[in-house]
N, C-alpha and C positions, 0 to 999 in steps of 0.2 A: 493322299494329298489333303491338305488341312484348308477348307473353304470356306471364308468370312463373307459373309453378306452383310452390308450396312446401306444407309441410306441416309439423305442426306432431303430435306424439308418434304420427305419421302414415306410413309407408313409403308413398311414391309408386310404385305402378306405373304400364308404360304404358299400357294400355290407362285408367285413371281419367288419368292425363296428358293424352293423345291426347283422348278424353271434353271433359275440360273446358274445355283450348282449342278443341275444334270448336265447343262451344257458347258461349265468348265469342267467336268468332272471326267469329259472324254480326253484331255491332255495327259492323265496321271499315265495311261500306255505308255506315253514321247518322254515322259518327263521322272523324278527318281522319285522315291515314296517319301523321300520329306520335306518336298515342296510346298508353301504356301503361298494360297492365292486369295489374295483380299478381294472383293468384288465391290463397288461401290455404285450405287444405284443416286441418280438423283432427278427432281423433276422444277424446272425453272420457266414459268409461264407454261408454254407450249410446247419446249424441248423437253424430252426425255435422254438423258446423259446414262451411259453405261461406261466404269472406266473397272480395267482388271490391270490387278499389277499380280507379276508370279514370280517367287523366288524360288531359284531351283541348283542348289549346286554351287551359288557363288553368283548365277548371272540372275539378270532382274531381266522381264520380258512386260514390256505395258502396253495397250492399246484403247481406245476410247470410241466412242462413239455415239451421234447425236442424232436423234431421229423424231419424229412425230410419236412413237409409241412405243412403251419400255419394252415389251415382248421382241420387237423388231430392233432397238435399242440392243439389246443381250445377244440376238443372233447377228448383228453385225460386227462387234464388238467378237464375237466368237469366233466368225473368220478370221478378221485380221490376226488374232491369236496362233488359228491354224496355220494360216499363212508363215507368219514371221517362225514359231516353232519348227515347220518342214523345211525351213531356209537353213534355220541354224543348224539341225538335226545334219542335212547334207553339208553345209560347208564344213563341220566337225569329220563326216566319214571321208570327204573328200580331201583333206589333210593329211590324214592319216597319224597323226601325233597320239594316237590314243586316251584324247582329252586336250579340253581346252580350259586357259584360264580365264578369271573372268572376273571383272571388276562390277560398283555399280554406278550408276553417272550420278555425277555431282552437279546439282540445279541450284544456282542463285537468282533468284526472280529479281527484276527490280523494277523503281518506277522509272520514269524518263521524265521527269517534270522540272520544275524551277529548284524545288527539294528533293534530292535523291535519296531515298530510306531504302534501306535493306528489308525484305518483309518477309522472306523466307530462306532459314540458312539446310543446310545437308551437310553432315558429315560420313565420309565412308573408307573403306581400306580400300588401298589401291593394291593392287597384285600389278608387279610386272607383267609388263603384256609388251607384243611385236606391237604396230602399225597397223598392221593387215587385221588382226584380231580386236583392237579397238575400233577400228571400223566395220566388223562386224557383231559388234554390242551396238554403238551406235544405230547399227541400221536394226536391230531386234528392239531397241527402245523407240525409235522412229522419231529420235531426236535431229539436229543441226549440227551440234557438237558432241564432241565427247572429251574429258580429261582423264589421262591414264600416265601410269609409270611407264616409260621406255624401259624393257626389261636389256637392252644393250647396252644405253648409255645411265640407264638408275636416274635421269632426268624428269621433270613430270612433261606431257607432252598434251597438245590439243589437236583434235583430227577434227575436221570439217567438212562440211558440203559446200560447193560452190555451185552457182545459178545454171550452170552449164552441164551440172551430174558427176562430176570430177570430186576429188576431196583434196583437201590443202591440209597440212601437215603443218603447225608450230612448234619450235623446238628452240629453248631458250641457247642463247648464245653465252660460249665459255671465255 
């Protein structure tokens, strides 16, 4: 596994270097040998921010994390990793398909104000995917939404969370 440490109004020493790829560095077992994982350390006042995004096979796996101290920062941020990774690991065996496909989410931030500017765009392939399976990227991104190709209808589709745990399904009309 290929692990980027950067930092961001942040001086990287090594010992917090060393630190945080040893603890991404227990995912390469769950994950394929040409995964890369960016690790992004940052420190804003009093938060200490820990964010990993890991590419592995086509899917994106990201989690974040804000704490009083980066040391504690990188081990929580480490969990949620473990977490989300032994989710996806079993809902791929308990399928049975012998692999999954797998897109990566498309994020347009935007303002909400008087002017609305576009301030950050994303471009990415979509791979046909079910419903079922874009809502389980979604939930390994630990996003709201997700947009994916219906791999039945070749239409793009948006899968959602609703406030009540349920996901809502968009699907343009023909």
């Amino acid at each position: 596994m290929n692990i980027t440490v950067t930092g961001r109004n942040f001086d990287i020493t090594g010992p917090i270097r060393s630190y945080a790829e040893g603890r991404i560095s227990k995912f390469d077992k769950f994950l394929s040998a040409d995964s890369d994982a960016l690790v992004i350390l940052a420190v804003e006042k009093y938060r200490h921010k820990a964010e990993v995004v890991i590419k592995s096979n086509g899917i994106q796996i990201q989690a974040e994390s804000i704490t009083g101290e980066m040391y504690s920062s990188i081990d929580e941020v480490s969990e949620k990793l473990d977490r989300q990774i032994k989710k996806y690991k079993e809902k791929l065996t308990s399928k049975r398909k012998g692999g999954a496909k797998a897109g990566a989410l498309a994020q347009d931030t935007t303002s909400a104000s008087d002017h609305v500017s576009i301030i950050k765009r994303k471009k990415f392939d979509m791979k046909p995917m079910s419903p079922e399976e874009a809502a389980m990227h979604m939930e390994l991104l630990d996003k709201d939404f997700y947009v994916f190709s219906n791999e039945q209808s070749g239409e793009i589709n948006v899968i959602y969370k609703i406030k009540d745990g349920d996901l809502g399904l968009i699907e343009p009309v023909k």
